[in-house]
C-alpha positions as CSV (number, residue, x, y, z in Angstrom):
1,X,34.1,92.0,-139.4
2,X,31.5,92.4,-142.1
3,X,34.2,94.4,-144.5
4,X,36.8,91.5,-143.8
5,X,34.3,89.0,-144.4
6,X,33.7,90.5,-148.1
7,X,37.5,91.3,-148.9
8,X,38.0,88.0,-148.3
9,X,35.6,86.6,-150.4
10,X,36.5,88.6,-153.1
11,X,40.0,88.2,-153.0
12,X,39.8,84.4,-153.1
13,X,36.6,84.4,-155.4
14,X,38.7,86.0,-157.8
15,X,41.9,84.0,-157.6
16,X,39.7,80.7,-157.7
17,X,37.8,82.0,-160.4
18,X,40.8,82.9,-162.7
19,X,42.7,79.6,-161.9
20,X,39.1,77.2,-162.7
21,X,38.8,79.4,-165.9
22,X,42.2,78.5,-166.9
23,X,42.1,74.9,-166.2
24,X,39.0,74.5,-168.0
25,X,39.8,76.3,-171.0
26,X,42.3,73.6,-171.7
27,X,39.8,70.8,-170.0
28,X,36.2,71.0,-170.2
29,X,35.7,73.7,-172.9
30,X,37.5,71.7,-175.7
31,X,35.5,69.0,-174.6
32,X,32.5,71.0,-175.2
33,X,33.0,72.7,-178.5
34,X,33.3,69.2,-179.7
35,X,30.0,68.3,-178.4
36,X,28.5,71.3,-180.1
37,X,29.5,69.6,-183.4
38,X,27.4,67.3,-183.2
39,X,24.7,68.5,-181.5
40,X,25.0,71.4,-184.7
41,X,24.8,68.3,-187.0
42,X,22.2,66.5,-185.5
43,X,19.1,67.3,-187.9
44,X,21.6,66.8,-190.6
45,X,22.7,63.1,-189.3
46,X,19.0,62.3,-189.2
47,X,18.3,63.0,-192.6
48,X,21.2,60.3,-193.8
49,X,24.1,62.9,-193.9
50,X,27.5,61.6,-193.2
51,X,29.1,62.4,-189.2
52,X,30.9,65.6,-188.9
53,X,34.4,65.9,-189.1
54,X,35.6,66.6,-185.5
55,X,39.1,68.6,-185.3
56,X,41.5,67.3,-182.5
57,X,42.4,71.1,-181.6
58,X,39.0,73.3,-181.9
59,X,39.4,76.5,-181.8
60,X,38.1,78.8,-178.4
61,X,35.9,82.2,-178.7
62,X,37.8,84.7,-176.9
63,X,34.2,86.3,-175.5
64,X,32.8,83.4,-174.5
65,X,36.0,82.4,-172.4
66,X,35.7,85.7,-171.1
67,X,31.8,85.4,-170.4
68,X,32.7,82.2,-168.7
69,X,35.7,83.5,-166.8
70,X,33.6,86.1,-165.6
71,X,30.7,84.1,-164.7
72,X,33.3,81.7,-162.4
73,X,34.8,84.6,-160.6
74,X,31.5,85.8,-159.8
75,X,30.5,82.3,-158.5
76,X,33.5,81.9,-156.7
77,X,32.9,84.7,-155.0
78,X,29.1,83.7,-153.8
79,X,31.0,80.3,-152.8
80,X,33.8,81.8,-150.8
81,X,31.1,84.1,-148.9
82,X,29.2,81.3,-147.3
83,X,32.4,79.5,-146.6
84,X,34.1,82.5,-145.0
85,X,30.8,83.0,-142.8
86,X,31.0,79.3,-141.7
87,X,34.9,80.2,-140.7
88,X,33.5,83.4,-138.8
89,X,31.2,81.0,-137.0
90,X,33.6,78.3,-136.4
91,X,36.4,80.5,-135.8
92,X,40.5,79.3,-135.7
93,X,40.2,78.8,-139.5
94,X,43.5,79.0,-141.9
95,X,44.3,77.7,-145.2
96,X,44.8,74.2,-144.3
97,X,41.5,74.4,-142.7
98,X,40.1,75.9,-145.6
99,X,41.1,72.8,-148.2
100,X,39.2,70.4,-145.9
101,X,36.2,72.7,-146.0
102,X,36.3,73.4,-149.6
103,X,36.3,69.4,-150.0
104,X,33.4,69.6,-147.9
105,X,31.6,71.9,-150.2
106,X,32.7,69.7,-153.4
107,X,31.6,66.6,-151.8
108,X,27.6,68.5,-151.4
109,X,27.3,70.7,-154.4
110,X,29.6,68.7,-157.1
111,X,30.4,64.5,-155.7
112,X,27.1,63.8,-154.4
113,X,24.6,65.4,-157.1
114,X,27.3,63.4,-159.9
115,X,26.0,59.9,-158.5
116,X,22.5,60.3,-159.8
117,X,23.1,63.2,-162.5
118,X,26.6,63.6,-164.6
119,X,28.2,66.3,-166.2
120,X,26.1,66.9,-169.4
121,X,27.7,67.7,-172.7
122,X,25.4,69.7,-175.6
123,X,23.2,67.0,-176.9
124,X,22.9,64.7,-174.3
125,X,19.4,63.2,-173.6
126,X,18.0,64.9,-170.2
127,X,14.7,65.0,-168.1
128,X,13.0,68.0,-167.8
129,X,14.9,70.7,-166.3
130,X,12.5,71.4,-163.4
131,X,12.6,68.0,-162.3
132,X,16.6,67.8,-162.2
133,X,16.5,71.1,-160.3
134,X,14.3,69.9,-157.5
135,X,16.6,66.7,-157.3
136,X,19.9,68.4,-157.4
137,X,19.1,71.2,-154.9
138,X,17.6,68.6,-152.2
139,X,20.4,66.6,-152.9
140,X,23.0,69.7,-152.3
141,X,20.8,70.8,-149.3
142,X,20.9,67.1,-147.5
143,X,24.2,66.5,-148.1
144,X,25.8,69.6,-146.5
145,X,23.6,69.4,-143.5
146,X,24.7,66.0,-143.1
147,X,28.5,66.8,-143.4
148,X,27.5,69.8,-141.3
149,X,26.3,67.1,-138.6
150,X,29.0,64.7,-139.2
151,X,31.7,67.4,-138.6
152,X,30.6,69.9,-135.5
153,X,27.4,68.3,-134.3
154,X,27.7,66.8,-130.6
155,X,26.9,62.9,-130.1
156,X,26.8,59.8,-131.9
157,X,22.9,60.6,-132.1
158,X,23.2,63.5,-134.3
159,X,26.3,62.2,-136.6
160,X,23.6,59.5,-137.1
161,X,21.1,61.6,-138.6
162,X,24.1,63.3,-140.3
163,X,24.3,60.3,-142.2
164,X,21.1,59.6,-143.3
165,X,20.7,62.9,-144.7
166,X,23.7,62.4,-146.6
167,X,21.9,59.0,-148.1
168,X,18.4,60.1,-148.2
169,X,18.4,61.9,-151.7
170,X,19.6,58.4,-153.4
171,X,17.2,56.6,-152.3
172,X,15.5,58.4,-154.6
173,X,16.6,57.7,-158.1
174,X,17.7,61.0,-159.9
175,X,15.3,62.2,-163.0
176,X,16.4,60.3,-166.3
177,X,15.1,60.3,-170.0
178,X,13.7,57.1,-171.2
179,X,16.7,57.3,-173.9
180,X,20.1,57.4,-172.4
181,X,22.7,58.6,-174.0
182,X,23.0,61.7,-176.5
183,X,24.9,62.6,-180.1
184,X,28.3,63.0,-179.0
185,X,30.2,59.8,-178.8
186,X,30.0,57.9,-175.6
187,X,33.9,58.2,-174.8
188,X,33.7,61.6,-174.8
189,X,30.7,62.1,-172.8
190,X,32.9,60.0,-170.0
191,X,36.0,62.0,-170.9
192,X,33.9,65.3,-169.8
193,X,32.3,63.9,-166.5
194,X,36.0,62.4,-165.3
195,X,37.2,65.9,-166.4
196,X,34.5,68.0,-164.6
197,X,35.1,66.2,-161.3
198,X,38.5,66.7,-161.2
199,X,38.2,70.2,-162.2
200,X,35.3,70.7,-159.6
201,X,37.6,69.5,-157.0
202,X,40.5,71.5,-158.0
203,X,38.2,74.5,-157.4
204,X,36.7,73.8,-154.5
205,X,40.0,72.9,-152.9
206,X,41.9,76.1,-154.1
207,X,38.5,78.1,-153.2
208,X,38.6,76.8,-149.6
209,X,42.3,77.2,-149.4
210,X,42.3,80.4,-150.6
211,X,39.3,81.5,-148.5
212,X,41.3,80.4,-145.3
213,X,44.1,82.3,-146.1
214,X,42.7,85.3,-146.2
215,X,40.0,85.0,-144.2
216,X,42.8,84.5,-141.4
217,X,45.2,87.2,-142.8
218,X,42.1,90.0,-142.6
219,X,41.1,88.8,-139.0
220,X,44.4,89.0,-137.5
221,X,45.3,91.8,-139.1
C-alpha cells in the first residue's frame, strides 16, 4: 500500500504541478515581473526620478519558470501525499471525491489564510516574517481540523467545535505594517490576489482530482 500510496502522489504531483506552472506563467508571473519594476525603481522614485515605464507583455526567464515549475511539482507532490493518506484512511475515494477534498485543502491552506493576509507582490509593505508565519500556520492548522470535524467527526457536538476552530484564528487580526500598501500600483496588487485565488483553486482542485484518480486506479489494481 505504501508503494501505491507514493506512485500516486507522484503521478498526480507531477501533473498538478505542470498544469499550475502553466497557468501561472501566463497569470501570476507577468503579474510579478511588473511588480519587480517598481520595487527595482524604488530608491530611484524616492530621490525625485520619474515612474518606470512598465511594458504590457514583460518578458519571462526561461530558468526561473523552470525553478518555479520545479518547485510546484515538488509541492504538489508533498500535497498529494497527505491527501492520498487521508484517502487510505477514509477509504472509497475516486476522482470526484478527490475535487471536494482538494477544495477542502484550498479552503485551509490558500481561502482562509487570504482573509487576514493577501497574495503579496514584490514591494508591498509586510510585518515581520516571523510574525505572519506563526499567524498563517495556526490559521492553516485550525482550519483543516475544523473541516476535518465538520466532514467525518460524529455529533452535532463535535461539528460545533469544528466550527470554532475554523473562526478562532480571525478573531485574531492577522500581522500588518503600520503603512498599507506598497510601490506597485494598487490595481495591480488586487489583479494578483484575484488571480492567485483562482489559480490556488484551480490547483487544488486538479491536485485532489487527480490524487483520486489514481489513488483509486493503484488500489484496485
Amino acid at each position: 500500500m505504501f508503494k501505491k500510496i507514493v506512485f500516486a502522489a507522484a503521478a498526480a504531483g507531477l501533473l498538478a504541478g505542470l498544469i499550475v506552472s502553466a497557468i501561472q506563467s501566463v497569470g501570476a508571473i507577468p503579474l510579478i515581473l511588473k511588480a519587480e519594476t517598481y520595487e527595482n525603481a524604488g530608491p530611484q522614485r524616492q530621490k525625485g526620478a520619474a515612474a518606470p515605464q512598465v511594458q504590457e507583455a514583460a518578458s519571462i526567464d526561461v530558468s526561473r519558470t523552470g525553478l518555479t515549475a520545479l518547485s510546484n511539482v515538488i509541492t504538489a507532490i508533498g500535497f498529494a501525499l497527505v491527501l492520498i493518506a487521508g484517502f487510505a484512511v477514509k477509504g472509497g475515494i475516486d476522482w470526484r471525491n478527490g475535487i471536494l477534498w482538494g477544495l477542502g485543502g484550498f479552503a485551509a491552506f490558500s481561502l482562509a489564510p487570504s482573509l487576514g493576509l493577501l497574495p503579496e507582490l514584490p514591494g508591498t509593505f509586510a510585518a515581520p516574517l516571523p510574525d505572519r508565519q506563526i499567524w498563517w500556520v495556526a490559521t492553516v492548522a485550525m482550519t483543516a481540523g475544523g473541516l476535518a470535524l465538520g466532514a467525518f467527526a460524529p455529533g452535532w457536538g463535535w461539528k460545533m467545535l469544528g466550527a470554532v476552530l475554523i473562526a478562532a484564528p480571525h478573531l485574531i487580526p492577522a500581522p500588518h505594517p503600520a503603512r498599507l500598501g506598497g510601490l506597485a500600483p494598487e490595481a495591480l496588487m488586487n489583479q494578483f490576489v484575484a488571480v492567485s485565488l483562482i489559480t490556488s483553486a484551480l490547483f487544488w482542485s486538479v491536485l485532489g482530482g487527480l490524487s483520486g484518480y489514481f489513488f483509486h486506479r493503484f488500489e484496485n489494481a
